[in-house]
MILUM-981412 format. One record per residue (C-alpha): chain; x, y, z; residue in three letters. Coordinates in pm, whole numbers. Layout:
N
NODE  tiro       X       Y       Z  drendo
NODE     A       X       Y       Z     ALA
...
***
This chain:
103
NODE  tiro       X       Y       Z  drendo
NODE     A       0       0       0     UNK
NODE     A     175     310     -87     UNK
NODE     A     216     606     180     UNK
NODE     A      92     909     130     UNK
NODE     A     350    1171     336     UNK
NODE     A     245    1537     502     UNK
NODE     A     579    1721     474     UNK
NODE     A     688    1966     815     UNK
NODE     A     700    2289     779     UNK
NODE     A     973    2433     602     UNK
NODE     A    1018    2125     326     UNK
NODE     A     870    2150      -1     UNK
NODE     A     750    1904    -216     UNK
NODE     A     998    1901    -457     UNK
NODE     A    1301    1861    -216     UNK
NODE     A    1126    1529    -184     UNK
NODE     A    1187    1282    -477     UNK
NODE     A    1011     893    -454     UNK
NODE     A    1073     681    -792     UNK
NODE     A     716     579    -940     UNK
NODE     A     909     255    -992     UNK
NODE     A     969     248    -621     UNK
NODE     A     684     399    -391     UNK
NODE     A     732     484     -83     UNK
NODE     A     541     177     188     UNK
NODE     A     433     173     553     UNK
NODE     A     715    -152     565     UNK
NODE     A     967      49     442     UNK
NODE     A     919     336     644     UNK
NODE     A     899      88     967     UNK
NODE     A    1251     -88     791     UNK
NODE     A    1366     266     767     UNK
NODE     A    1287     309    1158     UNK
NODE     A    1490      14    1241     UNK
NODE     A    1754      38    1047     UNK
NODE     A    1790     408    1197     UNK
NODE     A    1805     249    1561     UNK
NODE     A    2091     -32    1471     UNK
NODE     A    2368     -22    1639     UNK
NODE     A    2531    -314    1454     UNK
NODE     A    2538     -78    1142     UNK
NODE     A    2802     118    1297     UNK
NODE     A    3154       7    1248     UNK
NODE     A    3199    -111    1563     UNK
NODE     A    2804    -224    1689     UNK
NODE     A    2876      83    1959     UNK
NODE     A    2621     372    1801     UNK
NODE     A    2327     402    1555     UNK
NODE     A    2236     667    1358     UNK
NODE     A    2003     771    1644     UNK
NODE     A    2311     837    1870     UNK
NODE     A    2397    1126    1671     UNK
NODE     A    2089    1253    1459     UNK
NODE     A    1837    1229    1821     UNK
NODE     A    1475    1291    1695     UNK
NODE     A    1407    1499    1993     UNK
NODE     A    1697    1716    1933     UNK
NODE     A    1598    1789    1483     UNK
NODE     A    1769    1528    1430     UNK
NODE     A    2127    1677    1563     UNK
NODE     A    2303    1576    1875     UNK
NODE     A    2240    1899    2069     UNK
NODE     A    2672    1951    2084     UNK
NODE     A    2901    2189    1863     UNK
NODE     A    3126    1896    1796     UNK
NODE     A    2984    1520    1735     UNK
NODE     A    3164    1226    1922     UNK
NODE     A    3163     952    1701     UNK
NODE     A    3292     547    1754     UNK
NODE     A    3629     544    1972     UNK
NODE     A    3545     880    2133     UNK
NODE     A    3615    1101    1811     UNK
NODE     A    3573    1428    1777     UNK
NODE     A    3457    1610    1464     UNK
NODE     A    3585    1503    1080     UNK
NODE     A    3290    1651     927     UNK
NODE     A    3061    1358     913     UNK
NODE     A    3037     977     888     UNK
NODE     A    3369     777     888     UNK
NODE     A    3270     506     657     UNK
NODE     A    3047     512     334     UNK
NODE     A    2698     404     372     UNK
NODE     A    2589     159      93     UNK
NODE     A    2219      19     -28     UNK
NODE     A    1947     198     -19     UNK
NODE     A    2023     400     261     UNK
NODE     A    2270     571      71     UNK
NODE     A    2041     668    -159     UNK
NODE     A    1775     822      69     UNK
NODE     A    1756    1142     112     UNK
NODE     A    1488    1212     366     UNK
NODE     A    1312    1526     207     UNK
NODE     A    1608    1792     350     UNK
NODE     A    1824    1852      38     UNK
NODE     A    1849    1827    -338     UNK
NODE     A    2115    1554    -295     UNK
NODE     A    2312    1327     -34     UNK
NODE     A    2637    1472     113     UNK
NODE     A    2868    1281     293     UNK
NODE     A    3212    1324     418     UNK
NODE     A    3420    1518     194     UNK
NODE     A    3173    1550     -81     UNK
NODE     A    3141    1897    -276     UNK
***
């Protein structure tokens, strides 16, 4: 059954791009939930992406400087690449992904 989505304020519907070949499903948004909770998909099972990105906080970590796996400090983002689908998800906030070191 595809999902119909109400975007938050401040996201418009274009910044928001689902494949007709590939709708968007309550099981994949539940997957999605999951997956974002996992701590084995860190390198080291230690931290999901929750740990950082806290719902609570807009999806930051509240500090000026992220602590990532083995205590580190900063390096502008995630320390290895994220492949599948994940990687290709770009949860309505830009045009497209950026991670570490991208321009």
């Amino acid at each position: 059954m595809e999902l119909q989505l109400d975007l938050p304020l401040g996201l418009e519907k274009e910044s928001l791009v689902i494949p007709e070949d590939n709708p968007l499903t309550r099981e994949k948004v539940e997957l999605g939930k999951l997956l974002f909770f996992d701590k084995r998909l860190s390198a080291n099972n230690t931290i999901a992406c929750a740990s950082c990105h806290i719902p609570a906080l807009a999806f930051t970590d509240g500090q000026p400087v992220s602590t990532g796996i083995h205590r580190q400090q900063g390096g502008g983002g995630h320390q290895r690449p994220l492949t599948g689908p994940s990687a290709q998800l770009n949860f309505g906030t830009a045009a497209q992904p950026r991670w570490k070191n991208s321009r």
